[in-house]
C-alpha positions, -999 to 999 in steps of 0.1 A, spaced: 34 12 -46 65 -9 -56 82 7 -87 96 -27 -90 80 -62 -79 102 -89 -71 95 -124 -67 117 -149 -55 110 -186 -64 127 -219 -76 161 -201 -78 138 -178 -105 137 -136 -96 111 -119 -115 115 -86 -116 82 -67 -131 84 -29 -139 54 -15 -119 34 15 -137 11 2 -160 -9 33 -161 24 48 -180 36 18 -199 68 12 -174 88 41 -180 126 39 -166 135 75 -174 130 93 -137 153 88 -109 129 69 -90 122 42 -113 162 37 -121 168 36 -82 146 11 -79 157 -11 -110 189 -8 -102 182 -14 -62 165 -50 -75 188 -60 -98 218 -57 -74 198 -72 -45 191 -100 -63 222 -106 -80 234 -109 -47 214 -134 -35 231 -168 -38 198 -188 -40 190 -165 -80 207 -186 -107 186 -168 -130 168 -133 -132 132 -126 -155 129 -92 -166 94 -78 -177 64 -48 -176 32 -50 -158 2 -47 -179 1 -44 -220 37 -31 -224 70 -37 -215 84 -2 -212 77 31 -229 112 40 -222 113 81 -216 83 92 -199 73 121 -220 59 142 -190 92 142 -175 110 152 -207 105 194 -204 130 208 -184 106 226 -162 97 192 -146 123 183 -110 118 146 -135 131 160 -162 167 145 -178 174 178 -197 184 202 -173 173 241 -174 213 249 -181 227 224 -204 258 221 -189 242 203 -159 225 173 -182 254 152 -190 256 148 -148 213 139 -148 224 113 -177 249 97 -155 234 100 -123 201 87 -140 192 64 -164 230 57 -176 234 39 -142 210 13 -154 236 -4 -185 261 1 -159 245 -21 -133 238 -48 -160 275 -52 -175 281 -60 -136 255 -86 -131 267 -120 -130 237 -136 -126 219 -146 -167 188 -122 -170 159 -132 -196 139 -103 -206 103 -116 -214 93 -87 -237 50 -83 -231 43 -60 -252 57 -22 -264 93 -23 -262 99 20 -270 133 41 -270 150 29 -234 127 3 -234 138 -13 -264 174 -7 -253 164 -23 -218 157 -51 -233 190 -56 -255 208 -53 -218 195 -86 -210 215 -115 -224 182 -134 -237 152 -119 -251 119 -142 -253 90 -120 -273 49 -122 -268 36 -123 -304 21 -90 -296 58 -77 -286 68 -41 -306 100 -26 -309 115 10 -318 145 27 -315 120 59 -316 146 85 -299 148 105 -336 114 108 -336 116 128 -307 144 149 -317 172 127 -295 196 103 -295 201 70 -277 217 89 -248 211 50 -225 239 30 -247 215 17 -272 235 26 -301 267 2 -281 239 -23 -270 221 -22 -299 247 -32 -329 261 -64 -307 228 -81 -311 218 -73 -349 247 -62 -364 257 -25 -375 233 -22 -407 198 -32 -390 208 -11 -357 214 20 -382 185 17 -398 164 13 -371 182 40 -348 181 63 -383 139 60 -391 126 52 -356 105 23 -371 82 0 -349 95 -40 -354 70 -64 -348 75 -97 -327 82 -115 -361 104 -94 -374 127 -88 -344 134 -123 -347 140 -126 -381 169 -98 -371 179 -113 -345 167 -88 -322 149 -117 -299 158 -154 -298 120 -165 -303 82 -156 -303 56 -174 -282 21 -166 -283 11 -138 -256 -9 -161 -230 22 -183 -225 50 -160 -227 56 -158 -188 51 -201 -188 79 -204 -221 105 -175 -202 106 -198 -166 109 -228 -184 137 -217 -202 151 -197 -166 146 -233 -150 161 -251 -177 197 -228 -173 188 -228 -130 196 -263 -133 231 -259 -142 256 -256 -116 254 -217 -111 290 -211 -106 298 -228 -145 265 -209 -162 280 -174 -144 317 -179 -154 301 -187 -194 285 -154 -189 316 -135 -180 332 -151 -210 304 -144 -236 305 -109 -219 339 -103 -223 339 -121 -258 325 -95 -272 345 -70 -262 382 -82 -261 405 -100 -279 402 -141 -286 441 -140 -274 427 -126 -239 394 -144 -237 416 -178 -241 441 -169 -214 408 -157 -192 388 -188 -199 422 -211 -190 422 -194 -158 387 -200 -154 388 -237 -163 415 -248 -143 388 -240 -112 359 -257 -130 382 -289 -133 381 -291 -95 346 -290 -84 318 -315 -75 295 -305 -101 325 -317 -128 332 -349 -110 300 -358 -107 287 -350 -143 317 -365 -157 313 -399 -129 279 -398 -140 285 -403 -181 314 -425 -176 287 -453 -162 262 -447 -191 
């Protein structure tokens, strides 16, 4: 069984976490090398302008997978000698954020149902994040006696700001659909039949664009929030001065001249 399915179609990869049975943990080597494997296999692909992420079955992803969590599991994160679980962490599941600042490609996560611990911090490493109405989310790691040890508490206070990330990180609270997008947590909420029919038409809508301008606004959103405006200008500049030359300019700009 694929840990991962992709499908390839109308410049559209859908990537669909593959173990219902568990909820679509990401937590175990396994799962990462395969969500890792599939996001860099079809970021490479010059024919994806646009990647959809989501879970098989009622959830998006549990996150940890709680079987895994004792150190007595070969699974397990947490290491029998502490000094060894940093290099799990980094070898593991912190590979995932990594892979995702390097994508170029725009990634929609299309958020089915549970959204739990790494699950909801999945999630906030996609740049756009369309809910079901029956879409949950929790930054539950306290509740287990953790801490966001996947970047959540970095990804986490980009999207809805330091206050609402602290106090979700702080009480491990569950977010429904509606209220993760009155935080800002996810752009908007469509009803749960026609989540997967609202996330492509938004993924064919931004496929239509030339790819090369839609990947360079990425890199500078990316890097927006990160550097300074004085570097992000001189970046962008750079950037524009190649945009000026291609067809996909000419043309647009040909094409509203004669309107």
């Amino acid at each position: 069984m694929s840990l991962v399915l992709i499908d390839i179609n109308a410049h559209i990869a859908t990537l669909t976490l593959n173990q219902p049975e568990l909820h679509n943990p990401i937590s175990d080597r396994p799962t990462v090398d395969a969500l890792v494997a599939a996001l860099q296999q079809v970021d490479a692909d010059p024919e994806v302008r646009v990647i959809i992420l989501t879970g098989a079955g009622r959830s998006f992803s549990s996150g940890g997978n709680i079987k895994t969590m004792l150190p007595d599991n070969p699974d397990s994160l947490a290491a029998a000698d502490p000094v060894d679980t940093p290099a799990n962490y980094q070898r593991g599941i912190q590979r995932i954020p990594l892979v995702f600042e390097q994508l170029k490609t725009p990634v929609i996560a299309a958020v089915n149902g549970a959204a739990m611990g790494a699950g909801c911090d999945l999630a906030c490493m996609c740049d756009i994040r369309i809910a079901s109405s029956r879409a949950r989310f929790s930054e539950n790691f306290v509740k287990l006696g953790l801490i966001a040890g996947d970047g959540g508490a970095w990804l986490l206070q980009r999207i809805v700001g330091f206050s609402k990330a602290a106090e979700m990180a702080f009480t491990g609270d569950m977010l429904d659909a509606e209220a993760a997008l009155a935080c800002g947590l996810v752009s908007r909420v469509v009803p749960e039949e026609s989540l997967m029919e609202e996330t492509r038409a938004l993924a064919t809508r931004i496929a239509a664009n030339p790819p090369h301008a839609v990947q360079q606004t990425k890199r500078l959103l990316v890097q927006g929030r990160q550097g300074s405006l004085a570097t992000l200008l001189e970046t962008a500049a750079a950037i524009q001065a190649l945009m000026h030359t291609t067809d996909a300019h000419r043309d647009a700009v040909e094409a509203f001249s004669k309107r």
